[in-house]
C-alpha positions in Angstrom: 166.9 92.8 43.1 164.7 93.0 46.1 160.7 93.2 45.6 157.9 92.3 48.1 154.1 91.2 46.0 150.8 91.8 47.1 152.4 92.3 50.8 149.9 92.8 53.6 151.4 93.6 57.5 149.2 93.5 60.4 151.1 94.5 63.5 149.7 94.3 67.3 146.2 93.8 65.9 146.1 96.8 63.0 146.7 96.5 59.6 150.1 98.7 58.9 150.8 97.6 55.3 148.2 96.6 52.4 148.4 95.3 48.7 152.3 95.9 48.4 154.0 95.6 45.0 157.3 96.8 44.9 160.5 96.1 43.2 163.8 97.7 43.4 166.7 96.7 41.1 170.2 96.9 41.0 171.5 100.7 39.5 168.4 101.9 41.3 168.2 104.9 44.3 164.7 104.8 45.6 163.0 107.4 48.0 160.4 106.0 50.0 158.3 109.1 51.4 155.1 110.0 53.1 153.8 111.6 55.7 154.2 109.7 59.4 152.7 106.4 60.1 152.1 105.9 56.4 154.3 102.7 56.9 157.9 103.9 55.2 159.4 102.6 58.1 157.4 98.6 58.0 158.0 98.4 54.6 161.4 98.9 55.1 161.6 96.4 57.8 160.0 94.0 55.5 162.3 94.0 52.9 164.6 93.7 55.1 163.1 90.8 56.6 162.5 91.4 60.2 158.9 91.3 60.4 157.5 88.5 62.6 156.4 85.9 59.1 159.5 87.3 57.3 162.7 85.8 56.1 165.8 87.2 56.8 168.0 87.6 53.7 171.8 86.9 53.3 173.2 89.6 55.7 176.4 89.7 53.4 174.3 90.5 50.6 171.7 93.2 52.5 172.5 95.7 54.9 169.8 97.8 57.2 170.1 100.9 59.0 167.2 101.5 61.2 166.3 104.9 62.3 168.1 106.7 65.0 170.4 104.0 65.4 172.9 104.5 68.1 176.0 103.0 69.5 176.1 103.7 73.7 179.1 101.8 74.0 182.7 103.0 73.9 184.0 101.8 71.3 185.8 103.7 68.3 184.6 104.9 65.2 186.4 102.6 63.3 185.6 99.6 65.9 181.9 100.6 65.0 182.7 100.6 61.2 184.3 97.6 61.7 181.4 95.7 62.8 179.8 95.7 59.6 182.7 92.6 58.6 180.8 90.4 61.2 178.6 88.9 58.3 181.4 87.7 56.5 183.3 86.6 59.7 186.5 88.3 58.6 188.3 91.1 59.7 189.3 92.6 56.3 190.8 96.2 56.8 190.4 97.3 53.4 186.5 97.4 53.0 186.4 99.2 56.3 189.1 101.9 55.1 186.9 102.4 52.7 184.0 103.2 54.4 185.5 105.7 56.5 187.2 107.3 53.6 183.5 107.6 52.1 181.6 109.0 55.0 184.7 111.5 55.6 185.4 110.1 59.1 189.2 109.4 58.5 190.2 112.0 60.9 187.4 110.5 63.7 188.7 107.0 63.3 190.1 106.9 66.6 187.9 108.7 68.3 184.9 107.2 70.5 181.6 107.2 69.0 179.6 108.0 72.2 181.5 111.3 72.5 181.3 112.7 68.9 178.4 114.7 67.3 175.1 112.9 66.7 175.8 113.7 62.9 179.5 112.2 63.4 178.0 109.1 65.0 175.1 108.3 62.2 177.9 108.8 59.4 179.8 106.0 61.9 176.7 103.3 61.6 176.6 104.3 57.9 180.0 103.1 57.6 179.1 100.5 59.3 176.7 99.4 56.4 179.1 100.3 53.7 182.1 97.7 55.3 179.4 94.9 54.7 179.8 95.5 51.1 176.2 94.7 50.3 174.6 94.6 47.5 171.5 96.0 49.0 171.3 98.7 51.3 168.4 100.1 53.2 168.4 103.3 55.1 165.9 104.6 57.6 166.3 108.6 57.6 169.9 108.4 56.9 170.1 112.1 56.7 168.6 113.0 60.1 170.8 114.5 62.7 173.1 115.9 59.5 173.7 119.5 58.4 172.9 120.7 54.9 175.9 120.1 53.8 176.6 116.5 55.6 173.3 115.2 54.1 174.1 116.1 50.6 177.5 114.7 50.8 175.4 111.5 52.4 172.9 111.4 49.7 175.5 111.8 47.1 177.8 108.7 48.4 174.1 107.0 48.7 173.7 108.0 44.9 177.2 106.6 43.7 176.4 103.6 45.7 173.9 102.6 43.6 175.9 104.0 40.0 178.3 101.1 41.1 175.9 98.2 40.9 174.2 98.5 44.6 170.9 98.9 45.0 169.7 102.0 48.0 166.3 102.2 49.2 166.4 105.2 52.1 163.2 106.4 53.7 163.0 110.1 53.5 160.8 113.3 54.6 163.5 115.9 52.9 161.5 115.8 49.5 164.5 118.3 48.1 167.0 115.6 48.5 164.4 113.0 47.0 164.2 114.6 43.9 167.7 115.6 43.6 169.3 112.2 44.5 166.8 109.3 43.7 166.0 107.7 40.5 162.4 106.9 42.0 160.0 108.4 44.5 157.8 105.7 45.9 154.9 107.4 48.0 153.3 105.7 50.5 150.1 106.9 52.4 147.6 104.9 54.6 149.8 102.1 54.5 149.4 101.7 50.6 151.7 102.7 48.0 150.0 105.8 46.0 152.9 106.6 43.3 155.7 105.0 42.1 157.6 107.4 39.5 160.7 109.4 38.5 160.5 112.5 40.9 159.3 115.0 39.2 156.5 112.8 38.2 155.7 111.4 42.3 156.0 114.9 43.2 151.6 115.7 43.6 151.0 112.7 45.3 153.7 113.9 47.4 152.1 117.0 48.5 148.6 115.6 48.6 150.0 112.8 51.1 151.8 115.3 53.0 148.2 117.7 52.8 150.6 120.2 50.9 149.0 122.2 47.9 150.0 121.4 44.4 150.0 123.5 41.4 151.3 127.1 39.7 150.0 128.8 42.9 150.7 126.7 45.6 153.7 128.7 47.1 152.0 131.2 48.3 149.8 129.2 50.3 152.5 127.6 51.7 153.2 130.5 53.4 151.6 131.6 57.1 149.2 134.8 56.6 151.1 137.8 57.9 149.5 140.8 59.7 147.5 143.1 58.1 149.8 146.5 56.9 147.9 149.6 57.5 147.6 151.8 54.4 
């Protein structure tokens, strides 16, 4: 379990985070989604403990993947992957093998990360995570830079994950793969948490935090005017 009560963050001078209850167990996927600068991405980085007044947990127990995380030096794919052993000061092959296997980068495994595709290299740092083994993993955008296709297969390993015990908490803005994959949809707007539900239920205050209509006619004001036909 990993949970944060009545959590207020002030960063550089302004208040980013405000009366923050939240809870996430083992078994669970949560989506954490709102519009930008709602504070997805602080709340993230306080559970995981890097904010100035917070304390780092066991980094063999949880794992982080910030957004756009990179890796600019030469070194393999499965080098990269390999990293994630560092907590547990071991180089076990196994839990490594696996993570490749599960972000389909067996074939890339020799290759160097700084000269595959952007979506190649983010599946890389998630395998990265997954050779920790944690029991907690929390992903910033882990889907960004992927194709369709990629980021369901991403979502879907994120999904099992959790099935097996772990518990995932990803930040997302794809609200499609929020409702398909998660178990919860925590929205956050103004730096406060405004719903905390299964999906379907988070789903309005989704769209009002993201200034989207709601409702049995909402689609078609979703949609741009088009030009006037002549008649």
């Amino acid at each position: 379990m990993i949970a944060l009560r009545a959590a207020r963050v002030r960063l550089s001078g302004r208040v980013v985070l405000t009366g923050i209850d939240f809870t996430a167990r083992a078994g669970e996927m949560v989506a954490l989604c709102g519009p930008n600068g709602a504070g997805k991405s602080t709340l993230l980085r306080a559970l995981a403990g890097l904010l100035p007044e917070g304390r780092a947990p066991d980094p063999r127990h949880v794992a982080y993947l910030p957004q756009g995380a990179r890796c600019a030096w030469g070194m393999t794919v499965a080098e990269v992957a390999a990293l994630g052993r560092i907590p547990h000061r071991d180089t076990d092959p196994a839990p490594v093998e696996r993570a490749l296997r599960a972000c389909g980068l067996e074939g890339l495994r020799d290759s160097r990360v700084d000269r595959i595709s952007g979506g190649q290299a983010r599946r890389a740092m998630l395998a990265r995570v997954l050779a920790t083994e944690p029991r907690i993993v929390l992903l910033d955008e882990p889907t960004a830079d992927l194709d369709p296709a990629a980021s369901h297969e991403i979502m879907a390993l994120l999904r099992a994950t959790a099935r097996q015990g772990g518990c995932v908490l990803a930040v997302l803005h794809a609200l499609d793969l929020a409702v398909r994959y998660a178990d919860r949809l925590v929205v956050l707007a103004g730096g406060r948490i405004v719903a905390d539900a299964a999906p379907a239920e988070a789903l309005p205050a989704a769209a009002a935090a993201f200034g989207l209509p709601w409702g049995i006619d909402a689609t078609p004001r979703l949609l741009p005017p088009g030009p006037t036909r002549a008649t």
